[in-house]
Each structure stands twice: as structure tokens, then as C-alpha cells.
N, C-alpha and C positions, 0 to 999 in steps of 0.2 A: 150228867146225862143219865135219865132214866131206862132209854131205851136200849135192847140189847146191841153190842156190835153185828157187822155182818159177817155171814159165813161166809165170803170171799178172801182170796187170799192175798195177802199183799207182800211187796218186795221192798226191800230197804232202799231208796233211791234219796236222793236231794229231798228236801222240804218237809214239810209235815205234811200227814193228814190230811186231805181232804175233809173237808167236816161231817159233807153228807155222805160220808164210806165211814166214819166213825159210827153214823147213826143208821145201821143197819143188821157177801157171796153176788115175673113171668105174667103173660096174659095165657099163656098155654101150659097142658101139663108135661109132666115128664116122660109119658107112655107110652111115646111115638118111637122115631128111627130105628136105627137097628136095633135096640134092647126089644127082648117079648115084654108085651105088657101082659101084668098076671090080673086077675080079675079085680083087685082093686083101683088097678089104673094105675100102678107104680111099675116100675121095670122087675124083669129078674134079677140075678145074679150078676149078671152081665152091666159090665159098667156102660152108661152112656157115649154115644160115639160123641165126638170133639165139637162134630158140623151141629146136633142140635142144641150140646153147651151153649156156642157163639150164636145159633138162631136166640136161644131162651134169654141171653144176656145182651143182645143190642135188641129188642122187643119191649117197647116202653109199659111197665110192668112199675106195681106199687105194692112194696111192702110191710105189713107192721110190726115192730120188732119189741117184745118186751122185754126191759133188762131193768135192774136195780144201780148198774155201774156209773157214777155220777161222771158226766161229760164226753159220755162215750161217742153222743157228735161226731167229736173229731175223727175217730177210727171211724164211724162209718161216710163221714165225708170223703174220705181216702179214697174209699168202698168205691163211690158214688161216682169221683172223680175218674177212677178207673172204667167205671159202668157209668156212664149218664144217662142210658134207659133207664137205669134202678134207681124207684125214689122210696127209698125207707123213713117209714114214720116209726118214729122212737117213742115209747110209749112208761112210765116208770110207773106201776101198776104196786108196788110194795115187795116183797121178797118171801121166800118160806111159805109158812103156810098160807100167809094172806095173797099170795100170788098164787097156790095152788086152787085155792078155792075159784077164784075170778077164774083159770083158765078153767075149772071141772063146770063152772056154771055157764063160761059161754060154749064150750062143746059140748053141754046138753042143751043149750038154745038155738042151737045150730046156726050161732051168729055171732061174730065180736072176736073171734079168737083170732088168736096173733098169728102168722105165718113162723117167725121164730121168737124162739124163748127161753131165756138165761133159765138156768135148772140147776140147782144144787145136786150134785150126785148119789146123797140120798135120796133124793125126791123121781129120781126118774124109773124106779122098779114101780111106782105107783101110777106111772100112765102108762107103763107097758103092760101091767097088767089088764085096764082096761084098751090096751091096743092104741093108744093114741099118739104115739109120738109111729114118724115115716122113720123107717130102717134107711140110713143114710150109707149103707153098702153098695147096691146100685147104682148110688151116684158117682163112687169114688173113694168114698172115706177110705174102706179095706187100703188103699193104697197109701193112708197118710201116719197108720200102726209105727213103722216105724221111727217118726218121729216125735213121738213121743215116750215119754219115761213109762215104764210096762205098766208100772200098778196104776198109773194115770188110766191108760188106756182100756183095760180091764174093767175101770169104771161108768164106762161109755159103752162097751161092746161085751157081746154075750151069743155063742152060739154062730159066729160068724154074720151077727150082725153088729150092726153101728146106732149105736140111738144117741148121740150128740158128737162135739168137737170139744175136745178141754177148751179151758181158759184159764183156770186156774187152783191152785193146792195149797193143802198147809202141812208140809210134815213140819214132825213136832222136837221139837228141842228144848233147852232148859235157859233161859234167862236169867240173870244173877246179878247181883249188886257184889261188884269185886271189892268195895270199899267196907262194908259189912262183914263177906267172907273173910277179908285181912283182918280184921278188927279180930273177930274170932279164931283166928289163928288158922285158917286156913289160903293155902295158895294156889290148889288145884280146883275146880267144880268135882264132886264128888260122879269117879268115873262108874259106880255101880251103886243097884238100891240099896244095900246095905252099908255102902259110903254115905249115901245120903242121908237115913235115917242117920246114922252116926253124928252126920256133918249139923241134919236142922237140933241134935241137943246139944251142941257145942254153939250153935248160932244161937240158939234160945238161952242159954245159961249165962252166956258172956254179954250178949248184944240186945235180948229182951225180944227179937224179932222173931217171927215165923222164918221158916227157909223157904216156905211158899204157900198156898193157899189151895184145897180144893174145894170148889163149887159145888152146891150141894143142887145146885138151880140149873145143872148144865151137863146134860148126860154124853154131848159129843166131846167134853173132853176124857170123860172114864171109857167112852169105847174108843179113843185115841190110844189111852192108856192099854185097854183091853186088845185091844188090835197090836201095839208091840210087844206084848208079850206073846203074841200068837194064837190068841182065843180068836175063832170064828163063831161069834156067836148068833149071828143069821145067813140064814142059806132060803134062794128061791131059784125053783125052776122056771120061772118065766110065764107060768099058767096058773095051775092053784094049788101047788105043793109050797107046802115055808117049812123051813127049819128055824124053833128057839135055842139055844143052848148059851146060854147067860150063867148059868151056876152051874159048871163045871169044876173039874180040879184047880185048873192054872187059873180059871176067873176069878175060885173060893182066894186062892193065894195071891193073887192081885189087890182083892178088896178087905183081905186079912191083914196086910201090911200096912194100909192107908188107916185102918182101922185104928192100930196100932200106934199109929205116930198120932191121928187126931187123942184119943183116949189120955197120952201123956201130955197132950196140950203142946205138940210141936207142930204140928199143921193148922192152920186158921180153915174155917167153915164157911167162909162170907158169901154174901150171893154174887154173884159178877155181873158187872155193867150196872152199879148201884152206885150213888153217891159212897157210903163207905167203901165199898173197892175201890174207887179210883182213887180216893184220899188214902188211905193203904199202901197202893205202886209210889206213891207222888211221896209221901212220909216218914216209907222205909218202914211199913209195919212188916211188909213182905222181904225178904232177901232174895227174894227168884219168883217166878212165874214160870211153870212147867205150859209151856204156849205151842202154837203152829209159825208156820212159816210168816204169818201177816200181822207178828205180834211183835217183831222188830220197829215196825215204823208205826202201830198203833200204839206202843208205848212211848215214841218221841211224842207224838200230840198227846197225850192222859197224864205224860210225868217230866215234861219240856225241862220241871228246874232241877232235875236227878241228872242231867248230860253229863256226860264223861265218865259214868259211874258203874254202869251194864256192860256186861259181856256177854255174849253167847254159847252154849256148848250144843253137842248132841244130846240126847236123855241117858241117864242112868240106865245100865244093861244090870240082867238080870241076873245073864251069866259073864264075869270078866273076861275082857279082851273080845265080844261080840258087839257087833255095830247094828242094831236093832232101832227102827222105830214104827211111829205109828201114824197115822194124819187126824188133822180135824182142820173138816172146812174146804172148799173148793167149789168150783162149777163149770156147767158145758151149757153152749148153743145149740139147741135142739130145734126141731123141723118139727110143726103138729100136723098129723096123717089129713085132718083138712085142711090145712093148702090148695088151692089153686094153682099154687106155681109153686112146684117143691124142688127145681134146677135153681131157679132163683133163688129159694129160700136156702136152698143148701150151699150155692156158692159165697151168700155171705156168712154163714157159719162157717165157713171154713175160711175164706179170706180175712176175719175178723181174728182167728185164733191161730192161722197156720203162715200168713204171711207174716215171715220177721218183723215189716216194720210195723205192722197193725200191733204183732205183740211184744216187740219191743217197747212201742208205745205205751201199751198196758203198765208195764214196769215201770215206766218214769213219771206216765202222769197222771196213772190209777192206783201205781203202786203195790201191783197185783204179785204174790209170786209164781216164776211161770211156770209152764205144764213144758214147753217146745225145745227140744234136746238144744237145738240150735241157739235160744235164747240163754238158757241153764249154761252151757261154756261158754259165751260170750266174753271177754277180759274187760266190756264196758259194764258188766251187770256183776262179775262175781269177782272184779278184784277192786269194785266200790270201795271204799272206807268212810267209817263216821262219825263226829267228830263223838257223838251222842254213845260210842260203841268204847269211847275211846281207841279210835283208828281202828279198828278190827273190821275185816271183808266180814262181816257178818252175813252176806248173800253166797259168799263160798261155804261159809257153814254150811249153812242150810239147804244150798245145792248137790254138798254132798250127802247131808240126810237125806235125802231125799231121792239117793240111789238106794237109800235100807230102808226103806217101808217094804212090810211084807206086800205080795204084790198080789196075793188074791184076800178080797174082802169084800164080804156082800151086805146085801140091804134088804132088810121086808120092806113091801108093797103098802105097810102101813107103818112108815117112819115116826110120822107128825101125833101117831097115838103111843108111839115108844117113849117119843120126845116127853109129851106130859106124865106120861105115867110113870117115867124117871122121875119126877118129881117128888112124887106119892110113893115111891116104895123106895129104892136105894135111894135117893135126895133126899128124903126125909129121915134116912135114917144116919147120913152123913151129917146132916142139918142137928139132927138130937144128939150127936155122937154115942148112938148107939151100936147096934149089931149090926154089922154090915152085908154079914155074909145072910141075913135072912130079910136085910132087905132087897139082898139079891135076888133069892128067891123069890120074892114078893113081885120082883121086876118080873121076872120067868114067867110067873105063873099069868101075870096080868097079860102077857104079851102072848100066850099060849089063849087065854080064854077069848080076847078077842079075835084073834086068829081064826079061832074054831068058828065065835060066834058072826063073823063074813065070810061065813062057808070055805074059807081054806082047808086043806087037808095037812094039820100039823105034827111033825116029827120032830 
């Protein structure tokens, strides 16, 4: 497969892969009863009374939903079964940027756009800044905070508002070929970076293999990386202030170390989601994959005849005996501010992501990993085992990673031009294995000029 995976997250469950998850994350408004309606037509603060809920939800109402999640049908037949006023059209329009563009092109045509719409959590400082997604606080959300993991929720809400429903996450853990590490003389996953480094020149000396790979083509997993170690390297008010800081001290010492290990030829530089990566995972050029939550069951389909050979750990801390990590990858159901029926719209973003069995479903037969406290403990989801894990709960892993992601981390309003231009300055410099820490800056400075140059005000 040439095409990138998708930034959604998946959970370890039965079967493989989904193929198409390989190859990719009301007739009336809501303004009325008792809530004030504030000049746009959406309510205050105040959550909606119950009686016009149940008016807005038996009131036969059509709505159209974009998501990239293959067979999500079924979760919104649930929906539907519950609600049979509600007829949602399911629409799969592409994911990332090519879904952002269609939605930015039909709300300037002021026609076509979806009522709700699957959104990566980067991507959603980009319509809030031009106002376009409905604050889902009014309706309720404020009330569904706590069942969700913090740093989840943090990525949806801002200021006491709500601009989506999770669905789903990737924190990040280390994958590892146990059969390899024994080979080299190791029996533990290396519990800190300087175990690691340690661990891939004793994997390369003895075994010929990388101890892992990093992408030079893929910037959400260095601010995965960047994010557990604590670097905040974007910050936005919500209006037109952004904060860059990419080349700091702890980021310089982040991309010094990786530096480091590529330069002695212990890290591999391959592009990811290429023909040679996958032949790589499947071959054993790799001994690990530093991955997210959804890379458990995406490496059952990429490396099917490696089964019984992978284990999973946390990531390498930075300081010993800390439980640190970071995410890459996830999304929420979001409501766009024109709607017509945004009680409708918002009851299935929330039904779709907040009721158990919608997202239980998620995990068994999307494969997603979940965002919903209630799911995360579950003894059906986290004390799984595989055969492919060699017996290991690998969803307990990762469930308790996933209490140590730092839980505040933000996003510019102009992701999809971070995204490329990682390419062109640290990627490229990963890619030449050269100087890392100036192609950091190179990233900075690029991300600063653009900034400035769509009138933001940058700090």
C-alpha cells in the first residue's frame, strides 16, 4: 500500500484490519425553550431543557454525517433504531486535509456541508478559528467532561466550550520484536532513552536490525515524541494570537538524541506507509516500532506472518522510574455552526461516541482505541489477549498509557501547513541524516513566517 494509514486510533480486538482503515482517523433549530437564544441562533450557556431534546428527536429530520470510519452504518443504525425520525446519510468524503478542504469549500458555498463531521483533533483549531464548528456546551456536552480521560477532553474543549465528542486516541508506546531482543541478549524492553539507545547498538551489532525506525515523512510522530517529553510547542488563543516554540531546550535535546542514534546507523530513516516499510515490520529489519494506540492491530494486518513475536511496552522515559507519554493520532464528532438542526446533530455525536455500546462497538469492529473511561476499564476490552501479542493484554497496556499523556497540548489553526513543511525542514533533515537540531529550526522559523504571513499575531 502506497497510501498513508489513517490517523484514527484503533484497539487490539479479534481479527485483522479492516482494509479500508489500513488505507487511510432536526427540521427545527435549537434556540427555542427555555435556553436564551444568543444572536446566532444557538442557545446560551444554559443547557437545553429535556421537553425540546424529545421535541427535536421524534421530529422527522435528515441528517448528513461525514466520517472516514469504514462500516460505521452499523453504529449509526443503533442511532437510528433508537431515533427513527433521524435519517442520517453517511457520506465518506476522504480524511485530513482532503476532507478539510470539501468542508472549507462547501461553507464558503453556503451549501453541501455536513451537519456532523469526523475531525481529527488537530484539525479542529482550524475551523474554530474561522468560527465554524457549533460550541456543543449548550447542548450538554459540559456534562459528558467527566467521562472522559482529561487529556482526551482538553482536546475538544477550550475556554468552557466543547467543539466535538472524542471517538478516538493513540497514546504512544513501544512495540518490539521479543524474539530479536532475546537474540541480542536482551530480556527487558529498554525502560528509559538511554536504555534504548544502549539496547538498538547491541540489537544492530548482534542481530543486523534497527531497534526501530523514524519517519522522516511523518511529523505526528516527533510531536508525539515532542509532547512526552513535555515540549508545548504550539499554543493558540482561540482568535489570532499562536504561539511557535519547536526549538527550544528539551525539543533541541529530543532531536539531539535521535540525531545521534540515526548518525551511528542505529535507527533506520524509511518513509512510512511505503512499500519498504511494510516489508521492514513483516522482515525484521525493524526490532520495534515506537507507535500509538492503533498500531497494535495495524501491525497484525502489515506483518500477519511475525505472529507471536511482538510485545508491547510503555515508551522509554526520559527520567527513570517516570510514566510519561505522548499521542499521535485520534478524532472527535463535531457539529458545523450551519446546521439547521444542531439538537439533532449533536445527539448523534454524542450517542455515537458516549453510549457504551455505540463505543464498544467502535473497538470490536472498527478497532478504534477508546477515548470513554467506561470503555478503557472494561475486563471485555483490557484484559483481551493475542495470540499475535503472544498472549499479552496488550489493550491494558496501552489503557494505562494512556492515563500518562500529558494532558495539556495544543494545536495551530494551521496544522495541514506544519504537516508539509515538516517534510521540508526537520524530515529532510532526518531523511539526509544530517543536523537535526537546524532542521528544527528551519521548522520554527517556517511555521512562524506563515503565521505571520495569515495575519496571526505570533509569539
Amino acid at each position: 500500500m502506497m497510501r498513508k494509514a489513517p490517523r484514527t486510533a484503533t484497539a487490539l480486538g479479534s481479527g485483522i484490519l479492516v482494509a479500508a482503515l489500513l488505507l487511510s482517523s432536526c427540521s427545527s433549530g435549537g434556540g427555542g425553550g427555555g435556553a436564551t437564544a444568543s444572536p446566532s441562533g444557538t442557545p446560551s450557556a444554559a443547557t437545553l431543557p429535556q421537553a425540546e431534546i424529545d421535541k427535536a428527536m421524534t421530529t422527522p429530520t435528515t441528517l448528513t454525517f461525514w466520517t472516514w470510519v469504514p462500516n460505521i452504518t452499523d453504529e449509526v443504525a443503533m442511532f437510528q433504531k433508537k431515533y427513527p425520525a433521524i435519517t442520517v446519510n453517511v457520506e465518506n468524503v476522504g480524511n485530513g486535509p482532503a476532507q478539510n478542504t470539501k468542508i472549507r469549500t462547501a461553507l464558503q458555498a453556503g451549501s453541501g456541508a455536513p451537519d456532523v463531521v469526523q475531525m481529527r483533533y488537530q484539525d479542529i483549531s482550524s475551523f474554530t478559528v474561522t468560527k465554524s464548528l457549533l460550541d456543543l456546551a449548550p447542548y450538554g456536552a459540559s456534562d459528558l467532561k467527566g467521562d472522559y480521560v482529561d487529556w482526551v477532553w482538553n482536546q475538544v474543549s477550550a475556554k468552557g466550550q466543547v467543539f466535538g465528542i472524542p471517538q478516538d486516541s493513540g497514546p504512544m508506546g513501544n512495540l518490539y520484536r521479543d524474539d530479536i531482543l532475546t537474540s541480542a541478549g536482551i530480556s527487558q524492553p529498554p525502560a528509559t532513552w538511554d536504555d534504548y539507545a544502549t539496547a538498538a547498538a547491541t540489537v544492530k551489532s548482534k542481530t543486523g536490525s534497527y531497534i526501530s525506525n523514524l519517519a522522516p515523512n511523518d511529523a505526528s510522530q516527533m510531536l508525539g515524541l515532542l509532547w512526552q517529553a513535555g515540549v508545548k510547542p504550539f499554543a493558540y488563543d482561540g482568535e489570532q494570537t499562536v504561539g511557535v516554540a519547536l526549538n527550544g531546550d528539551v525539543a533541541k535535546k529530543v532531536v539531539a538524541y535521535w540525531q545521534k542514534l540515526i548518525q551511528a546507523d542505529l535507527i533506520s530513516v524509511d518513509p512510512d506507509y511505503t512499500d519498504q516499510w511494510y516489508q521492514g515490520l513483516a522482515a525484521g529489519k525493524y526490532a520495534g516500532w515506537i507507535t500509538a494506540a492503533w498500531g497494535p492491530v495495524f501491525l497484525q494486518g502489515t506483518a500477519a506472518s511475525t505472529s507471536g513475536k511482538w510485545r508491547a511496552a510503555e515508551l522509554p522515559q526520559w527520567v527513570a522510574g517516570e510514566h510519561k507519554s505522548g499521542n499521535w493520532g485520534g478524532s472527535a464528532d463535531a457539529v458545523l455552526k450551519s446546521t439547521k438542526n444542531p439538537i439533532a446533530a449533536y445527539e448523534l455525536a454524542k450517542w455515537l461516541n458516549n453510549d457504551k455500546s455505540s463505543a464498544s462497538e467502535f473497538t470490536t469492529k472498527q478497532l478504534f482505541f477508546p477515548t470513554l473511561k467506561s470503555v478503557l476499564s472494561d475486563p471485555a476490552f483490557v484484559d483481551l489477549k493475542s495470540d499475535f501479542y503472544g498472549g499479552q493484554a496488550v489493550n491494558k497496556v496501552f489503557a494505562q498509557v494512556s492515563e500518562t499523556v500529558d494532558v495539556k497540548f495544543e494545536w495551530l489553526p494551521y496544522m495541514d501547513f506544519a504537516a508539509s513543511s515538516y517534510k521540508e525542514t526537520l524530515g529532510k533533515a532526518i531523511s539526509d541524516k544530517g543536523d537535526l537540531t537546524a532542521g528544527l529550526d528551519a521548522w520554527q522559523k517556517a511555521l512562524v513566517d506563515y503565521g505571520t504571513q495569515q495575519g496571526f499575531t505570533v509569539k
